[in-house]
N, C-alpha and C positions, 0 to 999 in steps of 0.2 A: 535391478532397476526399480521394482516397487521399493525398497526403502527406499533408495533416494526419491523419489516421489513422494512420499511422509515427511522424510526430512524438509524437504521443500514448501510441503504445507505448514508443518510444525513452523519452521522459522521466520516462512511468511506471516503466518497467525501472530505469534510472539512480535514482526513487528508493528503489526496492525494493534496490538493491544497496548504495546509500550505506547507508539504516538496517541492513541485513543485518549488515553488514562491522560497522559501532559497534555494533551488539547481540553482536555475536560477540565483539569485542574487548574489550569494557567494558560488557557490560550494567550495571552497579550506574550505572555513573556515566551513561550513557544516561537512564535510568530513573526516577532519584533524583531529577527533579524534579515526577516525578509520583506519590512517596511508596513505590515498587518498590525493595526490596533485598532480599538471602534468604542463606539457608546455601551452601556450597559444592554440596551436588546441588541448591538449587535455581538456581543459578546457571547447570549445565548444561542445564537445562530451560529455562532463558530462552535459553539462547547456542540448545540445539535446535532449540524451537519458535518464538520472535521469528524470530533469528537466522537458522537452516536456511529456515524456512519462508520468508522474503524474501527472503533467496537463489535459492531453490529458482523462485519466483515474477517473479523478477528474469529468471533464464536463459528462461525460458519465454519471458516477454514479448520480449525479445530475440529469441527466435529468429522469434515471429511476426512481428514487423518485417522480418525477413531473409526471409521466403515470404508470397508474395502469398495463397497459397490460407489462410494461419492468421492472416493479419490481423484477421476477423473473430471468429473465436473469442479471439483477444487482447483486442480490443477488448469484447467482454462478458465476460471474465476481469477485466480493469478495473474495468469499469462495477459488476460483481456484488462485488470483491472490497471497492474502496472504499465503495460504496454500503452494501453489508453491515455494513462497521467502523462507518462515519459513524451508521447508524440505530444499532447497539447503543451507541455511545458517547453520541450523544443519549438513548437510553434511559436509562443509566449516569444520566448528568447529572439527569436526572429524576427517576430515583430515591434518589439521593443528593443533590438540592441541590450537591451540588460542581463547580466551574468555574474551570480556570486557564488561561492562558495558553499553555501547552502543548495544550490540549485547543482551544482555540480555531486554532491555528496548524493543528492535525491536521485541525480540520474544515473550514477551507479548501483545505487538500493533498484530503481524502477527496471532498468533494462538487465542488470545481471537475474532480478527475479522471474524477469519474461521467458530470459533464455535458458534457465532453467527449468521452468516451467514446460516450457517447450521442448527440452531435451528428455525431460522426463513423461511426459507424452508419448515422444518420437519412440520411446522406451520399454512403452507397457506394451505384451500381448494381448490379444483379445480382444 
């Protein structure tokens, strides 16, 4: 069960850096299918905050992969991060009625990563 607990941070990490890198590079065209576009400062607030922040959250999970002792806190970093998105984004949906394809794709990345997360958790000794 500890690998799969690596693997889990490895591929979470990986996807936090692929969106990082296209938020950073091209948020508008990222974005645009889910009706996001802005002015030039606010474009740097999405490269920032999308962008930094999944980078930021990428390195992390990485490095818990790489130390046995941060595995755990990775793997509820995971659990807490996707899980978090996934409940507001179902909110969202709720209260807006609105649902596309995009948000479907998101909510199987958000909640299959929670539940693995969680399974790998339920997992470890110690």
């Amino acid at each position: 069960m500890e690998r799969f607990g690596t693997v889990v941070l490895v591929l979470a990490a990986l996807g936090f850096l692929g969106f990082g890198i296209a938020i950073v590079a091209a948020p508008e065209a990222v974005l645009a299918p889910v009706g996001i576009s802005g002015t030039a400062a606010g474009l740097v607030e999405l490269r920032a905050f999308y962008g930094g922040l999944e980078l930021g959250l990428a390195a992390f999970l990485f490095a818990c992969a790489a130390q046995p002792a941060w595995r755990a806190p990775g793997l509820w970093a995971v659990a807490l991060a996707n899980g978090g998105i996934a409940a507001a984004r179902l909110l969202g949906i709720g209260l807006t009625g609105e649902f596309t394809g995009f948000f479907a794709a998101a909510l199987v990345w958000e909640i299959g990563f929670t539940l693995a997360a969680v399974v790998a958790l339920r997992g470890r000794t110690g």
